[in-house]
TORLUMDREN-844194 format. One record per residue (C-alpha): residue in one letter; residue number from 1; x negated, y, z negated. Coordinates in Angstrom, 1 decimal. Layout:
BEGIN
+-----+-----+--------+--------+--------+
: res :   n :      X :      Y :      Z :
+-----+-----+--------+--------+--------+
:   A : NUM :      X :      Y :      Z :
...
+-----+-----+--------+--------+--------+
//
This chain:
BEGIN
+-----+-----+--------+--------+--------+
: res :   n :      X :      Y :      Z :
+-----+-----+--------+--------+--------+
:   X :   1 :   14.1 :   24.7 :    2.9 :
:   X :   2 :   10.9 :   24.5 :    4.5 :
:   X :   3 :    7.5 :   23.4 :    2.8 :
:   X :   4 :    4.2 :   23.7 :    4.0 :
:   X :   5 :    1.3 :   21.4 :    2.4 :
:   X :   6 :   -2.4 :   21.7 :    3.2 :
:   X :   7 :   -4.6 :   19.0 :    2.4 :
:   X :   8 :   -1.7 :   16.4 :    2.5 :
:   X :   9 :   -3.9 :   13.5 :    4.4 :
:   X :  10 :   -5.4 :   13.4 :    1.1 :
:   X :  11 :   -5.2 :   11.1 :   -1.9 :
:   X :  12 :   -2.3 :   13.2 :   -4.1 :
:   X :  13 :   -0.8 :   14.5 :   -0.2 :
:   X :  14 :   -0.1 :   11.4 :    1.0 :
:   X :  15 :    2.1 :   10.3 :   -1.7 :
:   X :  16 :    3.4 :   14.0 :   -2.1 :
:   X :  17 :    5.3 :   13.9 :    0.9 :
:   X :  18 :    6.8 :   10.4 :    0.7 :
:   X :  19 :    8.1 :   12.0 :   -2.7 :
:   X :  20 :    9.7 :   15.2 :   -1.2 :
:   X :  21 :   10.9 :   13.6 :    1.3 :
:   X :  22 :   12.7 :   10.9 :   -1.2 :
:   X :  23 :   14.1 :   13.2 :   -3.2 :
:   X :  24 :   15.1 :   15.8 :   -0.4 :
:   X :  25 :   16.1 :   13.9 :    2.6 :
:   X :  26 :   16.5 :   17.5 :    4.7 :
:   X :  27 :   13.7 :   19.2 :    3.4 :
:   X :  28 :   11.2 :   20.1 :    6.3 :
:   X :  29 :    7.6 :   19.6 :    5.6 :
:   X :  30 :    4.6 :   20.5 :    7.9 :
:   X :  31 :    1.1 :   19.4 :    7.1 :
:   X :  32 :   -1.9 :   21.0 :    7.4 :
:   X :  33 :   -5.5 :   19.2 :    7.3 :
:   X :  34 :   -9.0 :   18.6 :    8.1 :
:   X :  35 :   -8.3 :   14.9 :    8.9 :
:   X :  36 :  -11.7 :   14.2 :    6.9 :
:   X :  37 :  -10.2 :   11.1 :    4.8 :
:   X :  38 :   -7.1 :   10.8 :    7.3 :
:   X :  39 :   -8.6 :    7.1 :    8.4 :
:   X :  40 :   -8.8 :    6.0 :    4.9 :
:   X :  41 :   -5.3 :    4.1 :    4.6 :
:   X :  42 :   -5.0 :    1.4 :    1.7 :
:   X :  43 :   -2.9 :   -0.8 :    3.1 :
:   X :  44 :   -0.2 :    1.5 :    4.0 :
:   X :  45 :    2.5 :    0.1 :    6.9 :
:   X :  46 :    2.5 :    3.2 :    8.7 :
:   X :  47 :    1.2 :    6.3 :    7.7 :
:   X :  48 :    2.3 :    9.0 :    5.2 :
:   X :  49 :    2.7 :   11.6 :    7.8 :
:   X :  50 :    6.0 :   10.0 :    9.4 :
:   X :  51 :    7.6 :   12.5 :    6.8 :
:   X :  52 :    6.6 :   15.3 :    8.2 :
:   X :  53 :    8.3 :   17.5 :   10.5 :
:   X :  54 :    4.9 :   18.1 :   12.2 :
:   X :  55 :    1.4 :   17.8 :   11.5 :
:   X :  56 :   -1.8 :   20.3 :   11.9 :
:   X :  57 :   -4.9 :   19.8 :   11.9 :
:   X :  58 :   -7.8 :   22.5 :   11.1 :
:   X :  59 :  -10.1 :   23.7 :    8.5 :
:   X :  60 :   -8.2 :   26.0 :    5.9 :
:   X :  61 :  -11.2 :   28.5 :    6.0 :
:   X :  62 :   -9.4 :   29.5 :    9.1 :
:   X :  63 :   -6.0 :   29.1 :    8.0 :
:   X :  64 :   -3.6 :   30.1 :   11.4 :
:   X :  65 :   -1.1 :   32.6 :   10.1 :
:   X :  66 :    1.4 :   31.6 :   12.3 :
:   X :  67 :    1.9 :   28.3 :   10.8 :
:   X :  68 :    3.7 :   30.3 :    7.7 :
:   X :  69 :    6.6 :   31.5 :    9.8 :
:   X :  70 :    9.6 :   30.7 :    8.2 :
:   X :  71 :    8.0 :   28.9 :    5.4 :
:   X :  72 :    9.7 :   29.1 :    2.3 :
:   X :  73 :    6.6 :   26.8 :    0.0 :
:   X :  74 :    3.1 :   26.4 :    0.4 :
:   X :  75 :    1.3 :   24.1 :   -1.9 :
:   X :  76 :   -2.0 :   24.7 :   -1.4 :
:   X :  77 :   -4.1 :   21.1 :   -2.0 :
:   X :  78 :   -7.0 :   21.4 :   -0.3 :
:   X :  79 :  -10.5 :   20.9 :   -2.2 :
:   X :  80 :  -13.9 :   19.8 :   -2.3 :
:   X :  81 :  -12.4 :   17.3 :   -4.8 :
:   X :  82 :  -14.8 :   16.1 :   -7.3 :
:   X :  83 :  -17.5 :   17.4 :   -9.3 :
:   X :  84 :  -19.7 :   15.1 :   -7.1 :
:   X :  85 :  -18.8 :   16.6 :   -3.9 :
:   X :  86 :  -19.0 :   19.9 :   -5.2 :
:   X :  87 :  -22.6 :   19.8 :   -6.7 :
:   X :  88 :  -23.5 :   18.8 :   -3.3 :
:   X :  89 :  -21.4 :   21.2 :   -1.2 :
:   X :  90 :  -21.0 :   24.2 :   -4.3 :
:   X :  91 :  -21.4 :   26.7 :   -1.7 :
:   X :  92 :  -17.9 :   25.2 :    0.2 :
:   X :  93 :  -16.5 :   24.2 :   -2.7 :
:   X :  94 :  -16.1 :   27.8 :   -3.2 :
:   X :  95 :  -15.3 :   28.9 :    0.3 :
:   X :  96 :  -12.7 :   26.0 :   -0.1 :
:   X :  97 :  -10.9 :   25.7 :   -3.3 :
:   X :  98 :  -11.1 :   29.1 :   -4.5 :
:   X :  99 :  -11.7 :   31.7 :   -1.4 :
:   X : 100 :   -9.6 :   30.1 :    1.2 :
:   X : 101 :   -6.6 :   28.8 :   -1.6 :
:   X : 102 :   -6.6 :   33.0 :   -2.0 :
:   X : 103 :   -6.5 :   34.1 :    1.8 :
:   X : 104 :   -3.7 :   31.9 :    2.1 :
:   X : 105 :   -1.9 :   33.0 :   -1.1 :
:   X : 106 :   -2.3 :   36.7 :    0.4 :
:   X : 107 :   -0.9 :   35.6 :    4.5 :
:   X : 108 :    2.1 :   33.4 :    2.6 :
:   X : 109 :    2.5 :   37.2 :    0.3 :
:   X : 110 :    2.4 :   39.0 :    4.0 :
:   X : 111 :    5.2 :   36.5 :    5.6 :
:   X : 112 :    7.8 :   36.6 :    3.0 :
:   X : 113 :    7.2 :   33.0 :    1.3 :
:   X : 114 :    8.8 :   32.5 :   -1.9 :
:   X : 115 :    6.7 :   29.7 :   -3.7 :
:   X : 116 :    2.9 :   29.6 :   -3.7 :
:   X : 117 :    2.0 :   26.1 :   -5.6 :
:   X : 118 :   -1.8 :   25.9 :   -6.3 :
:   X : 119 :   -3.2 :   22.3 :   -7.6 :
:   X : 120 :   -5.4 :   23.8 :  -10.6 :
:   X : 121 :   -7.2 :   21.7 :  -12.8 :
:   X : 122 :   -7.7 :   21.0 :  -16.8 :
:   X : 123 :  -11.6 :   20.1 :  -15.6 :
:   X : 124 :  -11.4 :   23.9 :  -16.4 :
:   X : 125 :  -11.3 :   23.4 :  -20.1 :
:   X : 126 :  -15.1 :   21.2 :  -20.0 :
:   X : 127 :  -16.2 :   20.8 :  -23.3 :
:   X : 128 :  -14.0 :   21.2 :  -26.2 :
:   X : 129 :  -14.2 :   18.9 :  -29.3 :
:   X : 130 :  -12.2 :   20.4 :  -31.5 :
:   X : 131 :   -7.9 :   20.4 :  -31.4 :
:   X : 132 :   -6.1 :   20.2 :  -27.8 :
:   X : 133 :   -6.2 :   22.9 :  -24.9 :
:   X : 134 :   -3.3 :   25.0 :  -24.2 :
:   X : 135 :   -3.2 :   27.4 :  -21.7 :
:   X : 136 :   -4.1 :   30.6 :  -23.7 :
:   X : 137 :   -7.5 :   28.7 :  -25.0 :
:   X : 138 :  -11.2 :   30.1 :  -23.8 :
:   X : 139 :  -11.8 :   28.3 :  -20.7 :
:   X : 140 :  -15.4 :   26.2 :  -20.3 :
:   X : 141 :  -16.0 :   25.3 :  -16.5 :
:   X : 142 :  -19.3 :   22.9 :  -16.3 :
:   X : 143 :  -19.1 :   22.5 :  -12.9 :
:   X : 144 :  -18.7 :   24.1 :   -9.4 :
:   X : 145 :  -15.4 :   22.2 :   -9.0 :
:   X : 146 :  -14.4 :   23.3 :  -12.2 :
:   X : 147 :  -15.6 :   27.1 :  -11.5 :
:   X : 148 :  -13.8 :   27.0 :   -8.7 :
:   X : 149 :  -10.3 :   26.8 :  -10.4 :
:   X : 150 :  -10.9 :   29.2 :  -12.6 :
:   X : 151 :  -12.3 :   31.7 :   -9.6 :
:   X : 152 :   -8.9 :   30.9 :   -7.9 :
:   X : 153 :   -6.5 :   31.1 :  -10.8 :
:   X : 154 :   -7.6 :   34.9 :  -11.6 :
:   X : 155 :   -7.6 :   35.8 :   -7.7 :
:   X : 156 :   -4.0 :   34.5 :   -7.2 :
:   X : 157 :   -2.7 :   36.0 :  -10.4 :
:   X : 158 :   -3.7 :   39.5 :   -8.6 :
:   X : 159 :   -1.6 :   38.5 :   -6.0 :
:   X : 160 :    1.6 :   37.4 :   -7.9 :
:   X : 161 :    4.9 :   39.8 :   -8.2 :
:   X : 162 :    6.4 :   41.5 :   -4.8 :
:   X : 163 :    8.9 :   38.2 :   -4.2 :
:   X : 164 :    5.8 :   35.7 :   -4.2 :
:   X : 165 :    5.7 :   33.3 :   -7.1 :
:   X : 166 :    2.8 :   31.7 :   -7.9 :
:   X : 167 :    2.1 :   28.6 :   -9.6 :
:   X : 168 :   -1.3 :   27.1 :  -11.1 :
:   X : 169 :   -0.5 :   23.3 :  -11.8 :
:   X : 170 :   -3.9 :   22.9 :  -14.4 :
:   X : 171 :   -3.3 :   18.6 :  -13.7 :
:   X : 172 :   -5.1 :   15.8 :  -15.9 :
:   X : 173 :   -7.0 :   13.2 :  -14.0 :
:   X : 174 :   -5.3 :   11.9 :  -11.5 :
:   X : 175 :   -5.3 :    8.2 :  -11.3 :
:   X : 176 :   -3.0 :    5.4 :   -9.6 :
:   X : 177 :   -2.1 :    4.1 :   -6.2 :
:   X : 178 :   -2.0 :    6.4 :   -2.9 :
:   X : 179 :   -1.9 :    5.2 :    0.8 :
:   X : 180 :   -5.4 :    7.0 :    0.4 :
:   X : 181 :   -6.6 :    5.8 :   -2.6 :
:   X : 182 :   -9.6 :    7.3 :   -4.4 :
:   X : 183 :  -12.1 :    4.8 :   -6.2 :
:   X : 184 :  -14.2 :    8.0 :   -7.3 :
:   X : 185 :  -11.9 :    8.8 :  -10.5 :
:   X : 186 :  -12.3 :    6.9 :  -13.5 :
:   X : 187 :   -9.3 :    4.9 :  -14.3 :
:   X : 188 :   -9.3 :    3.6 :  -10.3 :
:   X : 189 :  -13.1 :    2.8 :  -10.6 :
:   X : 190 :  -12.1 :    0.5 :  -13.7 :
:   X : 191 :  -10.2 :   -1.3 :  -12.3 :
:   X : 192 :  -11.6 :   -1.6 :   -9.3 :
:   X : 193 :  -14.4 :   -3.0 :  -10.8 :
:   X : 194 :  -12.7 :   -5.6 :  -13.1 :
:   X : 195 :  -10.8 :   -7.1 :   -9.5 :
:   X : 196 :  -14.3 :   -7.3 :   -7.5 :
:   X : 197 :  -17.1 :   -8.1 :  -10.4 :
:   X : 198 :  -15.4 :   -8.9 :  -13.5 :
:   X : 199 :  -17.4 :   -6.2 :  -15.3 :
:   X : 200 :  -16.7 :   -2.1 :  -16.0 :
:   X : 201 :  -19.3 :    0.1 :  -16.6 :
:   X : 202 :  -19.4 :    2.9 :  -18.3 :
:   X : 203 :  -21.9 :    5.4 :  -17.4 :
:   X : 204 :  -21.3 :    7.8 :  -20.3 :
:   X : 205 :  -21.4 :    6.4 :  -24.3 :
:   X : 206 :  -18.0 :    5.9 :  -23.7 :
:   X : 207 :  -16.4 :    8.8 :  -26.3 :
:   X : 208 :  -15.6 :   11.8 :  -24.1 :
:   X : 209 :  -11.8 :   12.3 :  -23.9 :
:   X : 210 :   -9.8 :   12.6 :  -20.7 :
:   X : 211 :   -6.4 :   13.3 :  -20.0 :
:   X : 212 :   -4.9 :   11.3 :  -17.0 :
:   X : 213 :   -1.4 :   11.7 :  -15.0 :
:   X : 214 :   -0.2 :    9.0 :  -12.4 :
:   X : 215 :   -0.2 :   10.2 :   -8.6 :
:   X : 216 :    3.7 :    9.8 :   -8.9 :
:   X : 217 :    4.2 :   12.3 :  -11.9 :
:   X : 218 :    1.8 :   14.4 :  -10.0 :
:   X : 219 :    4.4 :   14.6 :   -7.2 :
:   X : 220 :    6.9 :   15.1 :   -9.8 :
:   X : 221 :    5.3 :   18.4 :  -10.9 :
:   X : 222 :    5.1 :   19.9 :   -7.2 :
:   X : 223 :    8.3 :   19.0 :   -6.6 :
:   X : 224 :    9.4 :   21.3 :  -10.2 :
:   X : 225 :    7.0 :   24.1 :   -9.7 :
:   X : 226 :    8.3 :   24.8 :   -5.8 :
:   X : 227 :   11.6 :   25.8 :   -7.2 :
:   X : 228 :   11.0 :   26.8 :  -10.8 :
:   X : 229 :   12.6 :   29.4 :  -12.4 :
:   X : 230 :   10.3 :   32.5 :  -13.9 :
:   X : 231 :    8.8 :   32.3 :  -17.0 :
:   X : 232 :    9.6 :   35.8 :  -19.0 :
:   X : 233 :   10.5 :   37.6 :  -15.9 :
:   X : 234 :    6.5 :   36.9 :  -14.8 :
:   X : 235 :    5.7 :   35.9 :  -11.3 :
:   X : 236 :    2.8 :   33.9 :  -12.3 :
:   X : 237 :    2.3 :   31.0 :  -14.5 :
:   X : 238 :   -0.6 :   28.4 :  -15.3 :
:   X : 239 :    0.2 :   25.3 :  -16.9 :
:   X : 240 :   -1.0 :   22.2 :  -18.0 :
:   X : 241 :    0.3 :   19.3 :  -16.5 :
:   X : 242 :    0.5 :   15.8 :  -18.2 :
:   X : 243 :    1.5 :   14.1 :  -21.6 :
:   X : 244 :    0.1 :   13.9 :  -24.7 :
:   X : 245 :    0.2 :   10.0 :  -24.4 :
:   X : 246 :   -2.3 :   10.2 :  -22.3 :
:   X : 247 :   -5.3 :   11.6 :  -23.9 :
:   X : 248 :   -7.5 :    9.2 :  -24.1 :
:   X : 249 :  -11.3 :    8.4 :  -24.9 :
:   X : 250 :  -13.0 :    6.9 :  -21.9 :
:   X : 251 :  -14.0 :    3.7 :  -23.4 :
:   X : 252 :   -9.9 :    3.1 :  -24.5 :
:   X : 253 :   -9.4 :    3.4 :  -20.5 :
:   X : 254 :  -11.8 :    0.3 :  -20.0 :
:   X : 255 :  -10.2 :   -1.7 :  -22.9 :
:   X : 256 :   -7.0 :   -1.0 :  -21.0 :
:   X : 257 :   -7.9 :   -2.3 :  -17.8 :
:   X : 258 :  -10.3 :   -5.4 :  -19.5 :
:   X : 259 :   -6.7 :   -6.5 :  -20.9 :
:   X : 260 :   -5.0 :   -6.3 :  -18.0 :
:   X : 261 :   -7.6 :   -8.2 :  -16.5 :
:   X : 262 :   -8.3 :  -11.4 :  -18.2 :
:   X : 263 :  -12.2 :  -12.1 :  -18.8 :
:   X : 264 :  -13.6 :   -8.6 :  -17.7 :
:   X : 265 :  -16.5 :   -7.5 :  -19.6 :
:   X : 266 :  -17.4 :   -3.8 :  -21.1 :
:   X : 267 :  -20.7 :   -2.4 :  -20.4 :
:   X : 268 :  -21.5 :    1.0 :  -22.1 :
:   X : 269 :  -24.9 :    2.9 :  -21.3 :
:   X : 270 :  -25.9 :    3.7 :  -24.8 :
:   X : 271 :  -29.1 :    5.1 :  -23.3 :
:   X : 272 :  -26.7 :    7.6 :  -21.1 :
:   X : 273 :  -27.4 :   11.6 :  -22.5 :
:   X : 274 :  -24.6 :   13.1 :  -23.5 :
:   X : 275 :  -21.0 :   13.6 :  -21.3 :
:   X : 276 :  -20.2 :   17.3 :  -22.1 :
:   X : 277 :  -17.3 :   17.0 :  -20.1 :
:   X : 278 :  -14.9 :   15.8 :  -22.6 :
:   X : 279 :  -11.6 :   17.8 :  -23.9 :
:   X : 280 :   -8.1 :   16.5 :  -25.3 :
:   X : 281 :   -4.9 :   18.9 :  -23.7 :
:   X : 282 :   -2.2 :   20.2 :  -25.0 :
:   X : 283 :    1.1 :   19.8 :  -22.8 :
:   X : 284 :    3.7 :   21.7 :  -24.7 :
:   X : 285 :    4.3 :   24.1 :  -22.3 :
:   X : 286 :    4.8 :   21.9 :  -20.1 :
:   X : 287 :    7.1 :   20.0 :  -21.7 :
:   X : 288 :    9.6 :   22.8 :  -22.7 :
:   X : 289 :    9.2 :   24.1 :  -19.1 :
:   X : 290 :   10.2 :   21.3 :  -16.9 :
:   X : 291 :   12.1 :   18.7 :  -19.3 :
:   X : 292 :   13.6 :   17.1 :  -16.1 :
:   X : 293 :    9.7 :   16.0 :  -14.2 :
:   X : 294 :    7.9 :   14.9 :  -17.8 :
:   X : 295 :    5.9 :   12.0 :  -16.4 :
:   X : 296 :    7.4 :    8.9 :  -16.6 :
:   X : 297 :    4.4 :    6.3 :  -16.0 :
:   X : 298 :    2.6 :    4.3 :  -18.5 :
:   X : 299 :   -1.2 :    3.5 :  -18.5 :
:   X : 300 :   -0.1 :    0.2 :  -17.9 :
:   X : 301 :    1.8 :    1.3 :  -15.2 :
:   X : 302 :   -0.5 :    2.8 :  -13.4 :
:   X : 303 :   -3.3 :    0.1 :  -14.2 :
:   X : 304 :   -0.3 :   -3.0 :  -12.9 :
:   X : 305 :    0.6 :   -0.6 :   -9.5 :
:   X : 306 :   -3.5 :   -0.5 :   -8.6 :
:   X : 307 :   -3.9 :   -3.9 :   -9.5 :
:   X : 308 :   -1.3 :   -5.2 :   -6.8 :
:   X : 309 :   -2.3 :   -2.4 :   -4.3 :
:   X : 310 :   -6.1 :   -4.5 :   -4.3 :
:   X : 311 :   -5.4 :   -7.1 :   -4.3 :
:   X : 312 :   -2.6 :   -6.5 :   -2.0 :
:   X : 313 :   -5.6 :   -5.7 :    0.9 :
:   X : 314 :   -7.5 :   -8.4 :   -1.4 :
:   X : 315 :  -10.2 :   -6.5 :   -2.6 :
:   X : 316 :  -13.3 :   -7.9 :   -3.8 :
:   X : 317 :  -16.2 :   -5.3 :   -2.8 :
:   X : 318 :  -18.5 :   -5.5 :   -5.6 :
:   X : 319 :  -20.4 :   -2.7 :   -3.3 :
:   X : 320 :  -17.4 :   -0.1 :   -2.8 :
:   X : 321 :  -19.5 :    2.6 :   -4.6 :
:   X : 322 :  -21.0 :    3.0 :   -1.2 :
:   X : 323 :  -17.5 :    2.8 :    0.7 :
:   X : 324 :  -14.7 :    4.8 :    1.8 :
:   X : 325 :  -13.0 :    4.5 :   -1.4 :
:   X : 326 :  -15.7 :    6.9 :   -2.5 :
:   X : 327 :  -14.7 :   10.5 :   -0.6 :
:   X : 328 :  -18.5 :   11.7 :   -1.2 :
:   X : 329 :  -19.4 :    8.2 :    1.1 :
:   X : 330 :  -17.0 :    9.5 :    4.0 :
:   X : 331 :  -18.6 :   12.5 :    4.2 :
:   X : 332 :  -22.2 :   11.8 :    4.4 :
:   X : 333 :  -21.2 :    9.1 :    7.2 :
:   X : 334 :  -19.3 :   11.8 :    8.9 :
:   X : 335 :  -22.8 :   13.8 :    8.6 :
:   X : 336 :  -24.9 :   10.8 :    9.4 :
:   X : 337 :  -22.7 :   10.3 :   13.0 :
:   X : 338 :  -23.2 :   13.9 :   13.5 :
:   X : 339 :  -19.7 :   15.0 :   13.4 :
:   X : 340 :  -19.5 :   16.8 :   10.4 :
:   X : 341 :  -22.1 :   19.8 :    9.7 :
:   X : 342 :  -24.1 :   20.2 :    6.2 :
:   X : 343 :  -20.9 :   22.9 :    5.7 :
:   X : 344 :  -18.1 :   20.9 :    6.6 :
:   X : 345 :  -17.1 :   21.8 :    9.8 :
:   X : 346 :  -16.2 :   19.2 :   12.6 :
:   X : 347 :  -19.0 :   19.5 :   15.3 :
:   X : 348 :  -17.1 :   17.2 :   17.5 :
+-----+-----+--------+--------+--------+
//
């Protein structure tokens, strides 16, 4: 079988192929990426990519069609990837996540690939206070990242049917350890903080609720939805990936970490305004769908497995808001050496 993944060099990618590769020794994976965040290794011994059959890089806004020849999988991970990023780049987040995810859905349609796997979002769901989200819910994007997902999700569900099965992986919050790891997402940025200044801060009041899912259980789901059977004969199929388990208000996160961390403080910013962004998920689906790939990682897993990974590379930048852990930071220092444009593309 043969598996193509764009955006792999990223922060889920990276420990996407180590798991396919793990769990199918003969599988063939090629890679596909800008190389934006490819320098941003967290202590890795060699890089993610020595599972791949071959590595290309390139801008998926002009995807090469011939890289789909004989591909029986694409899981489409590129993105502007955070609703930071994407308030400053909306227009590319647009061109990225949604128009380009669609172009390649239609080539991978055109060369007779089986398995179209796009990494959706439950970001889509914004702000819901009342019971859990399933899939059949209204959706409430607040913000160009989340717009983006639903954009793509309807485009790709025109496309589904004629042998190409498509499927929209809606995923909590990612969080956890990656040879790329991301600071920008708020369970890493907890305890991140609690390791270099003893002290988490919590920019909201503290009470919107987040789902979350561990970088491995993310894997997990790829690996199911690649080869998962139809759902009621239907080529396409949007789900919700997590566990109840892990619906949690953001100030439980940052009790979490604080106990994991002897002598870490708490500060909330009472004086923030309101964090629409806050919605519980329902996972049911889910669940009854892929009984075999239910995550399998605790909060204190995942809190324990960052913990080493720092101080493995013994963190302790009490300024790391401003560093490469933050993928908004590698881009404007791309743009301020002049080899990166205002739109993204390399100009070296």
């Amino acid at each position: 079988m043969k598996v193509l993944v764009t955006g792999n060099m990223g922060y889920l990618g990276s420990v996407l192929v180590k798991h396919l590769k793990a769990v199918t020794p003969d599988l063939e994976i090629i890679g596909y990426d800008s190389g934006f965040f490819a320098h941003c290794l967290t202590g890795a011994v060699r890089a993610p990519e020595i599972n791949l059959c071959a590595q290309y890089f390139g801008d998926v806004r002009a995807f090469p069609d011939r890289l789909l020849d004989g591909v029986d999988a694409v899981v489409y991970l590129s993105a502007v990837s955070n609703d930071p990023m994407g308030n400053k780049f909306e227009v590319v987040t647009d061109e990225i996540n949604h128009v380009s995810a669609v172009a390649v859905a239609r080539k991978a349609l055109e060369h007779g690939v089986k398995s179209f796997v796009f990494a959706s979002s439950c970001s889509m769901y914004g702000s819901a206070a009342d019971a859990p989200k399933s899939e059949t819910d209204t959706l409430n994007p607040l913000t160009a990242y989340a717009r983006s997902k639903v954009d793509s999700e309807r485009d790709l569900k025109l496309l589904s049917g004629k042998g190409l099965k498509i499927t929209a992986l809606r995923f909590s919050t990612a969080c956890g350890m990656s040879d790329r790891l991301r600071l920008d997402l708020v369970l890493n940025d907890f305890v991140a903080c609690a390791l270099a200044t003893g002290n988490i801060k919590i920019l909201s009041d503290g009470t919107p609720w987040r789902p979350l899912i561990d970088t491995r259980d993310v894997a997990r789901a790829i690996e199911w939805a690649i080869s998962r059977e139809k759902v009621n004969g239907e080529d396409f199929l949007a789900v919700n990936v997590g566990t109840h388990e892990w619906n949690h208000r953001v100030s439980d996160l940052a009790e979490a970490v604080a106990r994991s961390v002897p002598g870490t403080t708490i500060s909330i910013n009472k004086e923030a305004p309101p964090d629409k962004r806050s919605y519980q998920v329902n996972f049911d689906l889910f669940k009854r769908l892929a009984p075999r790939h239910q995550p399998q990682i605790s909060l204190e897993q995942s809190i324990e497995e960052l913990k080493r990974g720092l101080n493995s590379i013994m963190f302790k930048d009490g300024n790391f808001h401003q560093s490469q852990f933050m993928r908004l930071k590698v881009l404007e220092a791309h743009m301020a050496e002049g080899i990166l444009s205002g739109d993204l593309r390399w100009t070296k």
